[in-house]
C-alpha positions as CSV (number, residue, x, y, z in Angstrom):
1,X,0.4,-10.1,-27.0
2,X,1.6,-6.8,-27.9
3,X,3.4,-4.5,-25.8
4,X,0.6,-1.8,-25.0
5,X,-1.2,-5.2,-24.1
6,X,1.4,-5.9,-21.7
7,X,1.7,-2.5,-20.3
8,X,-2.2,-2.5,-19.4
9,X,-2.0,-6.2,-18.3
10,X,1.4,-5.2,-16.0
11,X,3.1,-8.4,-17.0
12,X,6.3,-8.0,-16.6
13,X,6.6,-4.7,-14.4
14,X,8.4,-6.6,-11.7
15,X,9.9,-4.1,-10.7
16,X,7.1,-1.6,-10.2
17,X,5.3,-4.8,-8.7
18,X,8.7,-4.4,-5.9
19,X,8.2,-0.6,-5.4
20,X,4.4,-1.3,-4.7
21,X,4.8,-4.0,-2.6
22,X,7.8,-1.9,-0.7
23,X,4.7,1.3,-0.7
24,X,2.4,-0.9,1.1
25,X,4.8,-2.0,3.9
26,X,6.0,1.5,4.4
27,X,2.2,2.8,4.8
28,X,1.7,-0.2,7.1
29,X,4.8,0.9,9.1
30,X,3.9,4.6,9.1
31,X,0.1,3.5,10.5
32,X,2.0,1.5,13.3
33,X,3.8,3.8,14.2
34,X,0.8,6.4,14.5
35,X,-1.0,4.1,17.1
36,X,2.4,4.1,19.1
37,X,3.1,7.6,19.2
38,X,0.2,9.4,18.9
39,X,-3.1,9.5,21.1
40,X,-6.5,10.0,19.5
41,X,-9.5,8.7,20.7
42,X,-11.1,5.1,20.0
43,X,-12.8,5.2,17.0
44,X,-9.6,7.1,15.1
45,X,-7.6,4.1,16.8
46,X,-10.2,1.5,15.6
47,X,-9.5,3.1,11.8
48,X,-5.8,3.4,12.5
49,X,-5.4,-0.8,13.2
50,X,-7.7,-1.0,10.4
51,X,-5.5,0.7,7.8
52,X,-2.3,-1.0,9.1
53,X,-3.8,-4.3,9.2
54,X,-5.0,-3.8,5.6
55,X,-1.7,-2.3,4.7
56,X,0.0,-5.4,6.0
57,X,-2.1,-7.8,4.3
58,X,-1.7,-5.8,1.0
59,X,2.0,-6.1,0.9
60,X,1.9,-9.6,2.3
61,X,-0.1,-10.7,-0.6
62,X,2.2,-8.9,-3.4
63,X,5.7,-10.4,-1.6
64,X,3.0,-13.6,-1.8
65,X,2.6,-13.5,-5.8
66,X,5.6,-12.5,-6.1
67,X,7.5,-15.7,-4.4
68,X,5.4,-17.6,-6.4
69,X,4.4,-16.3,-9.7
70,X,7.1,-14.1,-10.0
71,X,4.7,-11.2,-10.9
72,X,1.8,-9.9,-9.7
73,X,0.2,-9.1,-12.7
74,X,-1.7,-5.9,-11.9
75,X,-2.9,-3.5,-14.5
76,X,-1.5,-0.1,-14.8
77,X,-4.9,1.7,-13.6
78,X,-4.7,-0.1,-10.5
79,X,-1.3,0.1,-9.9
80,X,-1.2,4.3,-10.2
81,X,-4.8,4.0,-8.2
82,X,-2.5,1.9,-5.2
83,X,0.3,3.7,-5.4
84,X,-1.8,7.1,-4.8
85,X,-3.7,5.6,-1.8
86,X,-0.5,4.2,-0.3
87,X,1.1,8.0,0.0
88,X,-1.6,9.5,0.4
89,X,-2.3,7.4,3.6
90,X,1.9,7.7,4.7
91,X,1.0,11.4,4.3
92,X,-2.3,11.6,6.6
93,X,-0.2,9.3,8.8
94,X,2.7,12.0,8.9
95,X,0.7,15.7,8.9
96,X,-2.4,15.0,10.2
97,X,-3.7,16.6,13.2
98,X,-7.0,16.7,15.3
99,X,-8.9,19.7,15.1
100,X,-8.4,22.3,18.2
């Protein structure tokens, strides 16, 4: 297996595999917090567990594979694609507001 090969495959990237897994906890926390400290109505609640449960599972799963396996083995598309939903959910968590 070459090294390109590798670098699409992400074996070996532990830790990138670390700083994902550390992404997903902290949009998890920042969704938990959300529900705690700010009000909203039901259904923005309902989507609110929804994201932090998912969140949670997410970086359960990676500290998971990576007990385990030792790596997690996910390609570099998906990686960039989870790292951009991860902040870009910390920063809807952080800035957004209901319309007034």
């Amino acid at each position: 297996m070459s090294d390109f090969d590798k670098f699409l495959t992400g074996e070996g990237l532990q830790h990138l595999d670390i700083a994902l897994g550390l992404l997903a906890a902290m949009a998890a926390t920042m969704q938990y917090w959300r529900i705690v400290v700010w009000r909203a109505s039901k259904l923005v609640l309902v989507g609110r567990w929804l994201m932090a449960l998912g969140w949670t599972i997410i970086a359960g799963r990676i500290v998971q594979m990576l007990w385990m396996k030792g790596d997690i083995m996910i390609s570099l598309p998906s990686l960039t694609a989870m790292m951009m939903l991860s902040s870009g959910s910390i920063l809807v968590a952080l800035f957004w507001r209901p319309a007034r």
